[in-house]
C-alpha positions in Angstrom: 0.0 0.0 0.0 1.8 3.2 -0.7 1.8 6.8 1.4 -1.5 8.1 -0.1 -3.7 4.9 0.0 -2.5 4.4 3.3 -3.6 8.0 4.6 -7.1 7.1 3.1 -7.6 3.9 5.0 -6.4 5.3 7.8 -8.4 9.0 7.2 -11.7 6.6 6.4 -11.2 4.0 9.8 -10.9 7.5 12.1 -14.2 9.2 10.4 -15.6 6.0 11.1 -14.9 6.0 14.4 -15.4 9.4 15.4 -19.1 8.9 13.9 -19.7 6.5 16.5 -19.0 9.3 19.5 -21.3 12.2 18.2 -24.3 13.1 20.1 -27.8 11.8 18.7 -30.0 14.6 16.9 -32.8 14.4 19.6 -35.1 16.4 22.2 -35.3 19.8 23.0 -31.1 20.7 22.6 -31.7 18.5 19.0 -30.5 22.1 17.1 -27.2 22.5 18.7 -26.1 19.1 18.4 -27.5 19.3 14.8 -24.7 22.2 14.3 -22.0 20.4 16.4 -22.1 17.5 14.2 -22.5 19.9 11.2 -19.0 20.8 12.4 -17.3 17.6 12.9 -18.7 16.3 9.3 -17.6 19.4 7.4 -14.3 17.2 6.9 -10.7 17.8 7.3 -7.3 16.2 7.3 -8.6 14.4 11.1 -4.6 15.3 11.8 -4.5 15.1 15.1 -6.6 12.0 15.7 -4.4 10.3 13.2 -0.7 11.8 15.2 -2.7 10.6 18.0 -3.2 7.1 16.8 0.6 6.8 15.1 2.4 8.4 17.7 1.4 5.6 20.0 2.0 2.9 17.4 6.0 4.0 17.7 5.4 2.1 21.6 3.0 -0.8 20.9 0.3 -2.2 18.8 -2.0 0.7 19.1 -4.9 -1.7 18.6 -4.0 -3.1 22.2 -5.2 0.7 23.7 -8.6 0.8 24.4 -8.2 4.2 25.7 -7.6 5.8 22.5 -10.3 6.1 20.5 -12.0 7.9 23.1 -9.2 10.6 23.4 -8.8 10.8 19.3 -12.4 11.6 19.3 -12.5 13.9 22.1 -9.7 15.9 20.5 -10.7 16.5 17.2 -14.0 17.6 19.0 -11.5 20.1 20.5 -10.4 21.1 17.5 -13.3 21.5 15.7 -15.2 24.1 18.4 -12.0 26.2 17.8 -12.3 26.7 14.4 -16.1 27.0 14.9 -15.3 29.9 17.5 -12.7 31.2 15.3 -14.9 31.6 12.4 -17.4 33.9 14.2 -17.8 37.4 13.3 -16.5 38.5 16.2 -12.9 36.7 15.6 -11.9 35.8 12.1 -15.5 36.8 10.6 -15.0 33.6 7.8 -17.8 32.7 6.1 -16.4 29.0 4.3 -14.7 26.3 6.2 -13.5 23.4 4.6 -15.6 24.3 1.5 -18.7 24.7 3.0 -20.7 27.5 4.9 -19.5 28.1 8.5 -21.2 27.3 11.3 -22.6 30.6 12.4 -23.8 30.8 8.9 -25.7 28.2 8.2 -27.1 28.0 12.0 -26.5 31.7 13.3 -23.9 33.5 15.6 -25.6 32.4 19.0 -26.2 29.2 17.7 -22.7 28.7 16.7 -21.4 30.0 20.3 -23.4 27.3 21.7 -22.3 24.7 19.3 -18.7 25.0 20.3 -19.5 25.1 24.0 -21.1 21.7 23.5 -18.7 20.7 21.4 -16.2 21.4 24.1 -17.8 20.0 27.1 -19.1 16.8 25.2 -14.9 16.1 24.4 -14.2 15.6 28.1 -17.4 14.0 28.5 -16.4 10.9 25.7 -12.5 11.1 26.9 -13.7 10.9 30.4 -15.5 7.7 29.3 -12.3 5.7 29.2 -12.3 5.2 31.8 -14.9 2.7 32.2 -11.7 0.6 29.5 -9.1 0.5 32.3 -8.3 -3.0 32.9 -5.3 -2.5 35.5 -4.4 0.4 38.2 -1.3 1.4 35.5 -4.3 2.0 33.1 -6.6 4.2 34.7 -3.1 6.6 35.9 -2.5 6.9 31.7 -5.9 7.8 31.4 -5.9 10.3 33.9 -2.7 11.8 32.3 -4.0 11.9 29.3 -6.8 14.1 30.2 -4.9 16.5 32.4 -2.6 17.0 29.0 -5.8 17.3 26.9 -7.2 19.9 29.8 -3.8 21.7 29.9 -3.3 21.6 26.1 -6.7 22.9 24.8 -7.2 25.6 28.0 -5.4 29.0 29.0 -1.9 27.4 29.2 -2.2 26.0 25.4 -4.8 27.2 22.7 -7.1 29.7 24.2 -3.9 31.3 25.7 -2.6 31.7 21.9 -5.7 32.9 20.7 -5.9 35.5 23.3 -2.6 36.4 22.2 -3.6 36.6 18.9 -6.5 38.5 19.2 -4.5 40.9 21.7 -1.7 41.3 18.5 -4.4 42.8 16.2 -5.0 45.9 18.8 -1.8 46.4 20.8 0.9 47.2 18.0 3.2 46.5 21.4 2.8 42.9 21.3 3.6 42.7 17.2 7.4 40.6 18.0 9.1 37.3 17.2 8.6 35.8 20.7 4.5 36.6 20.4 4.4 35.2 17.0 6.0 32.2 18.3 4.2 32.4 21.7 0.7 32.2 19.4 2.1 29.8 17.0 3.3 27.4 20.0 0.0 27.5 21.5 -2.8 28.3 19.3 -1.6 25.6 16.7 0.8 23.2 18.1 -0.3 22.6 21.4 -3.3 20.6 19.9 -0.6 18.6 18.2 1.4 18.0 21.4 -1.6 17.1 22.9 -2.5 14.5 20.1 1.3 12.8 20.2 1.9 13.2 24.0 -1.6 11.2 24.8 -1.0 8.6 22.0 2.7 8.1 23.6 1.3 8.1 27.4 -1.4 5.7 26.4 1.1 3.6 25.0 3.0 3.3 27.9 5.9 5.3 26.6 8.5 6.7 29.4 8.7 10.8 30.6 11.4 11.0 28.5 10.3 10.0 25.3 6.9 11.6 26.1 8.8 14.9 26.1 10.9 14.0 22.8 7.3 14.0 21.4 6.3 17.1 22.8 9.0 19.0 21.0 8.8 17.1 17.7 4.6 18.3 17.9 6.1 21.6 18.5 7.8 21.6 15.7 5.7 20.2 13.6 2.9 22.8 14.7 5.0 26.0 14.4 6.1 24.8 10.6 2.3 24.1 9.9 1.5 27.4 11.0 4.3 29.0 9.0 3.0 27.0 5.8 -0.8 27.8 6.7 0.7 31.8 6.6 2.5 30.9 3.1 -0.5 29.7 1.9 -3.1 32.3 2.5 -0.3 34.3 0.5 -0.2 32.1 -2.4 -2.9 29.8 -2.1 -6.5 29.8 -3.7 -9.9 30.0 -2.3 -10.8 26.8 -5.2 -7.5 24.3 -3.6 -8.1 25.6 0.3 -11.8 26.0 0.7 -11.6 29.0 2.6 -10.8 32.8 1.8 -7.3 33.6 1.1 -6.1 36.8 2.3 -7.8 37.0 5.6 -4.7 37.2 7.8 -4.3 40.9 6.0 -7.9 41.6 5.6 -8.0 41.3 9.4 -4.7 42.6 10.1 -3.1 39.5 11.5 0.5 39.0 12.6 2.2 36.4 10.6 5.4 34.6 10.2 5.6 35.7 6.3 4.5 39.0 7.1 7.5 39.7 9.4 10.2 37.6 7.7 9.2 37.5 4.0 8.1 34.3 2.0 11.5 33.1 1.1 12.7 33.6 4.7 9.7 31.8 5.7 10.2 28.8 3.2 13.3 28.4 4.4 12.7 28.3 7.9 9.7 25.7 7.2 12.4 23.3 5.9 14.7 23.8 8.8 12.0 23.5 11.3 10.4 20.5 9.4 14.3 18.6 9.1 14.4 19.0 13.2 10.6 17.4 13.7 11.7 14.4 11.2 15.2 13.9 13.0 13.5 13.3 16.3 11.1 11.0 14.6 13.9 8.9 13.2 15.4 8.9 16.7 12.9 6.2 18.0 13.6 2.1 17.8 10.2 1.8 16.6 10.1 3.6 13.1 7.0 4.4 12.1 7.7 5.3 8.2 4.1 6.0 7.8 4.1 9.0 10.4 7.5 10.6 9.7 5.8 10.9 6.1 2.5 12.1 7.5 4.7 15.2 9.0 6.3 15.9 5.7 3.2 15.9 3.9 1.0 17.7 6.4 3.9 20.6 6.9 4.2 21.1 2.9 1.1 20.4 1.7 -1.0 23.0 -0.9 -4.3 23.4 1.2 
């Protein structure tokens, strides 16, 4: 099987799972979790559910951890309220997601608001749930890890603190450096993905160590997907992304490309990109599949 057959087994086996976690469409709340599964179905690269899933392959069978399927649904729930939040008019104001109408669009602003909310509180409600799959003392302590780094991750110490950051950069010309760009690349993209390989290593069993190899390989890997997603909205198309291009200087956002230049930025992709594949390689337990994954994701056209 080669690289992209393999990604659409893989990308078809997680949609098929994370179908099997969303809400019913019933009773009196039946219109917000109509939009929250609007949300999750719109599509997507299900990136960090699948770093999830691989990261803990590169320590065992991933097959053999109940756990995860719970936490790789839980996180792209995660995901998907942020860019459902981020898309309202009072953030990024976007009105196309994935090629199709935003949330707040099709369902309305408030509607939206309350979508993500559920969509936030109904993630820690299925990883929670994995609980009830511990077979052994040693598995309910990885569980419980798992969800203090998804809690930590997606909260003020990971991606809300970089979007506050972010939002702060567009009024207070103060905060336009390096180390907030990187402060709000670090947390608003890759702590998602350090969440997503730190949980797929700590389910596994992996050590501290290697736990916090994979933290700054996800770091890596989310501060040159950042730096790629600011190339693109500069040379990108609406038709290959499914979303406006331009936005970032229709809403006067600080970006990587902006401050550096797009050949500075190209080149610091690559470097950034070498250093996430070199602690990859590091492991005993190659995963070829992964270490492709990152190349792809971190260069890809949309």
């Amino acid at each position: 099987m080669n690289f992209k057959e393999e990604l659409s087994y893989k990308t078809e086996r997680i949609e098929a799972s994370l179908a099997r976690f969303l809400p019913p469409e019933e009773g009196y709340q039946k219109t917000v979790v109509q939009a929250m599964n609007y949300s999750v179905t719109a599509g997507g690269k299900r990136l960090r559910p699948m770093l999830m899933e691989e990261s803990a392959s590169l320590f065992c069978d991933e097959k053999e951890v109940k756990a995860l399927p719970f936490f790789m649904a839980a996180l792209e729930m995660i995901h998907t309220y942020s860019l459902v939040h981020d898309d309202l008019p009072s953030m990024d104001n976007d009105e196309y997601r994935r090629g199709r109408k935003t949330t707040h669009v099709v369902y309305g602003e408030g509607m939206a608001v309350l979508a993500g909310d559920g969509l936030l509180n109904y993630a820690f409600e299925t990883a929670s749930a994995a609980f009830a799959e511990a077979a052994s003392v040693e598995d309910y302590r990885r569980t419980a890890s798992a969800l203090r780094i998804l809690g930590r991750k997606a909260g003020i110490y990971g991606m809300i603190g970089g979007q506050c950051a972010d939002l702060k950069a567009e009024t207070d010309s103060g905060l336009i450096t390096e180390e907030a760009l990187l402060f709000i690349h670090e947390h608003k993209t890759a702590a998602l993905i350090q969440a997503a390989m730190m949980i797929g290593a700590v389910l596994a069993g992996a050590g501290q160590a290697d736990v916090d190899k994979l933290e700054k390989c996800a770091y890596d890997i989310g501060i040159a997907f950042q730096i790629q997603d600011d190339i693109l909205d500069v040379t990108g198309s609406q038709e290959v992304l499914g979303k406006p291009i331009g936005s970032d200087e229709k809403n006067h956002k600080l970006t990587y490309v902006a401050m550096h230049g797009l050949e500075q930025a190209k080149k610091d992709t690559a470097r950034i990109s070498d250093e996430a594949a070199g602690i990859l390689e590091s492991f005993p337990r190659r995963n070829l599949f992964l270490e492709e994954l990152v190349r792809q994701l971190i260069y890809r056209e949309k």
